[in-house]
N, C-alpha and C positions, 0 to 999 in steps of 0.2 A: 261445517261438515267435520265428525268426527274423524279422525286415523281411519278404525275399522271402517269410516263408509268410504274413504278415498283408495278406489281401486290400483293397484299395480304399486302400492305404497309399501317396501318390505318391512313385514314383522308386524303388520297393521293390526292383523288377529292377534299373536300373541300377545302385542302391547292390551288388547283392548280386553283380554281373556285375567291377563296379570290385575287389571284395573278393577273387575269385575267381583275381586275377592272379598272385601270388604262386605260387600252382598248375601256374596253366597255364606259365608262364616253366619250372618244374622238370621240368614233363613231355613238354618241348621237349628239355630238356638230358640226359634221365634214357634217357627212351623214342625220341625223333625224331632227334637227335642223328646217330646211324650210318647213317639213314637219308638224311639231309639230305647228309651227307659221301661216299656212296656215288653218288647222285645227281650230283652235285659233280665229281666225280670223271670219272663219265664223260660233263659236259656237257665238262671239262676238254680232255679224249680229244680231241673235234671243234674244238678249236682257233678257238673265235667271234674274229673279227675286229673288232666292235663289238658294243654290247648295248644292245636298244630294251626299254625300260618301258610297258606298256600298263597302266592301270588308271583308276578310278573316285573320287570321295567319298576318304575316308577312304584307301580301299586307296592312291589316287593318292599320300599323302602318304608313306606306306611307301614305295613305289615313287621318290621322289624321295630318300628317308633312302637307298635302295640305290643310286641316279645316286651318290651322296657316296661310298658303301662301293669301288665299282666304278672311279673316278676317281683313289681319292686313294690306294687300296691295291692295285690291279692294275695300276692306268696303263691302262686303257682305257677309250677315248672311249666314254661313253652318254647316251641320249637318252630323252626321253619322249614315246611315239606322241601324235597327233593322228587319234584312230578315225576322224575323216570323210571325211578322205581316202579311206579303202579302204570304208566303208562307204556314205557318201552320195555320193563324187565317181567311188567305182570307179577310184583308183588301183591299179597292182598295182606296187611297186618290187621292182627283185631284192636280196632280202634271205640270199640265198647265202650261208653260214659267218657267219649275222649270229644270234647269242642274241635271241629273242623271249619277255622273261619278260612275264606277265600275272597280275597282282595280283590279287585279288577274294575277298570275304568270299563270300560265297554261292557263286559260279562258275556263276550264272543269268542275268547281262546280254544280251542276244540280242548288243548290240554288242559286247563282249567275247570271245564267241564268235565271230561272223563274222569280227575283226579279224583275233584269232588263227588260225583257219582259213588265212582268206589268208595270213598270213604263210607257214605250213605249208608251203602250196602253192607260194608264192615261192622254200624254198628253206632257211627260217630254220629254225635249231635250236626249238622250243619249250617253252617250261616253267609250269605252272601252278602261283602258288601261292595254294591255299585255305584255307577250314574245312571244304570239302564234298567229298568223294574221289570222292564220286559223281556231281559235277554235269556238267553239256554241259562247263563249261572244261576241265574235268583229261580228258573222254573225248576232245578234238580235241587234247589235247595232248601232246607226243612225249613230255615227264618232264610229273611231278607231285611239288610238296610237298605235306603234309599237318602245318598248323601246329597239330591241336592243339586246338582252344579248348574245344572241346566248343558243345554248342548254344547259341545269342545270341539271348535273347528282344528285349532293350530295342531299341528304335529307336536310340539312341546307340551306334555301334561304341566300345569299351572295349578287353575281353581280346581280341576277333579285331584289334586295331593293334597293341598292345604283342607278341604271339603272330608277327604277321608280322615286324614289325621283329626280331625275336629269328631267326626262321626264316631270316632275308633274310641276316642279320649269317653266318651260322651257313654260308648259301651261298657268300658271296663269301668266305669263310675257307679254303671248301672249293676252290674253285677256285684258290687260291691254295697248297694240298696242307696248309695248316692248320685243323684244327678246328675252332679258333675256341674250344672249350668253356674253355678257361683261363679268358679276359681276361670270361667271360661267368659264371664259376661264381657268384659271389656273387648278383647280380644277384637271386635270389628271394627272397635273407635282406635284399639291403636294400630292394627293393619292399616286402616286408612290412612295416617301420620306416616306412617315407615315408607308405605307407596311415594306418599307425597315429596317423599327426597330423594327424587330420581335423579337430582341433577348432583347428587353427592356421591351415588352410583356410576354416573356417568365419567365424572372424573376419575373413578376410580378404574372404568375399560379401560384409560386412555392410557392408563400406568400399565394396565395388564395385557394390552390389544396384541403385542409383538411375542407376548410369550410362549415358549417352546412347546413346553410342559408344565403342569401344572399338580401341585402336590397337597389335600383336603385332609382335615384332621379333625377331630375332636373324640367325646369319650361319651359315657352315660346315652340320655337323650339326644345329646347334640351328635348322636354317632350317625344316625338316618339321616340329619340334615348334611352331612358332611358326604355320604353317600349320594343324594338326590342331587347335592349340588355339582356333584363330578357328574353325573349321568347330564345334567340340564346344559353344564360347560362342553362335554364331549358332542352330544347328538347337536348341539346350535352352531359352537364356534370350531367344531372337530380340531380343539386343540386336546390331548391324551392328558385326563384329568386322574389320577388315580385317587381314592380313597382310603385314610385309611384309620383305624381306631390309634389314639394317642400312644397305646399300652404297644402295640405290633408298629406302629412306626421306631418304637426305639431298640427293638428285634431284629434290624437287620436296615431296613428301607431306610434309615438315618442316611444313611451312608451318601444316597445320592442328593442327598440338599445340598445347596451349596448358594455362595450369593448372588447365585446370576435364577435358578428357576423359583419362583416363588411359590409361597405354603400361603394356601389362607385355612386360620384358625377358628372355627365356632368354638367358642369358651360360654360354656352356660352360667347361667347366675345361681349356683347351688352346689352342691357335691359333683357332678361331672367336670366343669372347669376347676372346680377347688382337685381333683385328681387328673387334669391335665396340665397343672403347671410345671410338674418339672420338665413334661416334652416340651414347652414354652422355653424353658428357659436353655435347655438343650439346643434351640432353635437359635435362639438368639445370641448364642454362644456359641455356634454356626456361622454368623453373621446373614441367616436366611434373610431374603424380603418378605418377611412377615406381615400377612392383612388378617387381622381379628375384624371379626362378626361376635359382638357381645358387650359388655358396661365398660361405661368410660374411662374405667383407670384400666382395664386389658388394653384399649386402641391405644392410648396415650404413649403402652408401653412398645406398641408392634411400630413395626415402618408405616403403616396407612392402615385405615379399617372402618368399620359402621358401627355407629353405636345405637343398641336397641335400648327400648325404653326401660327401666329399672322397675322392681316390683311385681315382676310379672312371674305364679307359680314354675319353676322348673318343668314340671309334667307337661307345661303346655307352651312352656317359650320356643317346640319347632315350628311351633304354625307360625310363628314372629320370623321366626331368623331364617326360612327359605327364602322371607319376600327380598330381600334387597339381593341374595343370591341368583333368586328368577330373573332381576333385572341386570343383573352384571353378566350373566350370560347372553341376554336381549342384545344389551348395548355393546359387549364386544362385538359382536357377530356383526351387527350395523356396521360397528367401525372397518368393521374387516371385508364391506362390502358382501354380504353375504345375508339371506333372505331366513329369518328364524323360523318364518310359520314353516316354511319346506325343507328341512334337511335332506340333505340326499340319499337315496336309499331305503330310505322309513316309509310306513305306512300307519295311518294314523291307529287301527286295529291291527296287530300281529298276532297272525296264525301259529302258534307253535303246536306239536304235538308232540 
């Protein structure tokens, strides 16, 4: 008997949703792939001018990994909406020849929908990307992806983040008249490996179970995973995870590190960690308890950390570096007596407007 089938077993779903990655990443690359690039293609045709991000939680951070994609590999300026302008203030901007993507695991947010609406009607190209082909978002919207995850019981988004960043990656490749499938193939075989050392993970809640606060950093790409993983540590183990970009930690938030709360570091293997070292070294010249997420001479040099596999595109090492973060959030939370799939207060779909 699997985890997920032993009932009253805490975090049985998330554990079995985390496990499940490796999968869903291949049947993005295997099955969605042609579809994702077809799609691509003819948002390509309409020629957007700039590209606004709408989304939520979790999806928001996707949506920011894609601000990077869209920036640094098309050269064009993107931004990420502010829904209350158009929903609570009833702005309407003209968003003519302007990409309106909208993120969202579900595609049930009333305000996600009305946003994207509007935009519609402004003018904007539209694209929804979900887990739900059927929802209000993908019916109000001009294209729809479809990433893929299959059904998301736990309260923790897991495979629908890793599923969109892949999906995202896979769009701006496409709009770009590349695939993207190359620099993305391996990506399931080495998910699988990173999964597979849970128990390197787990040593590492045991160091972090008691702590107060917790302080997330990196820069470039590695900034959304630094992001998802303070949202993944706050909503499981409700320890206050802040996040924050390497550049704005040494602006002011420096101040409260100190040797007793710990920073964990994502250092990417390319230009983001090559411009996060001097906040590294600031850190550690701090005396912080530093945990690096990144290649073996970064852990070597922090107090504890996880070393991802080398060789892996920059553009795409978030989908690597959430997984051992998903599970450091899992396994504190166990440690801490406390049930991952049900956070308190959360509801798996949130209404906002």
């Amino acid at each position: 008997m699997t985890t997920d089938q032993q009932p009253g077993v805490p975090g049985r779903i998330m554990a079995a949703e985390m496990a499940e990655q490796p999968a869903v990443l291949r049947r993005i690359l295997d099955e969605g792939a042609d579809r994702i690039r077809a799609v691509a293609g003819q948002v390509a045709a309409r020629r957007p001018r700039f590209v606004l991000l709408t989304a939520r939680g979790t999806s928001d951070n996707a949506a920011l990994y894609a601000k990077y994609l869209i920036e640094v590999l098309l050269g064009k300026p993107a931004g990420l909406a502010s829904m209350s302008t158009t929903t609570a203030y009833g702005a309407r901007p003209d968003l003519t020849d302007v990409l309106v993507v909208t993120v969202s695991q579900s595609g049930g947010s009333p305000d996600l929908v009305a946003s994207t609406r509007a935009a519609r009607e402004a003018g904007a190209v539209t694209l929804a990307v979900t887990n739900n082909p059927g929802s209000p978002l993908a019916e109000v919207s001009e294209f729809h992806i479809d990433v893929l995850a299959g059904a998301e019981r736990a309260l923790p988004a897991t495979k629908t983040y890793t599923a969109e960043l892949l999906a995202l990656y896979l769009f701006v490749q496409g709009l770009r008249g590349d695939g993207g499938v190359a620099a993305a193939r391996e990506l399931p075989a080495l998910a699988e490996a990173v999964l597979a050392r849970q128990g390197e993970v787990r040593a590492l809640a045991e160091r972090y179970r008691f702590a107060q606060r917790l302080v997330i950093t990196s820069r470039g790409y590695g900034y959304p995973t630094a992001r998802e993983a303070a949202l993944k540590l706050m909503e499981t183990t409700y320890i206050p995870a802040t996040p924050f970009s390497g550049a704005d930690l040494l602006h002011g938030p420096l101040a409260m590190v100190d040797n007793v709360s710990p920073v964990i570091a994502i250092v990417p293997d390319g230009k983001g960690g090559e411009a996060l070292q001097p906040v590294l070294d600031r850190l550690r010249g701090r005396g912080a308890d530093l945990m690096v997420v990144g290649q073996r001479d970064q852990v070597a040099a922090a107090s504890a950390g996880f070393v991802l596999p080398p060789g892996v595109p920059e553009e795409v090492q978030p989908v690597l570096e959430i997984l051992p973060l998903q599970q450091l959030a899992y396994e504190i939370t166990i440690a801490r007596g406390q049930d991952p799939d049900a956070p308190r207060a959360l509801a798996k779909v949130t209404e906002t407007h």
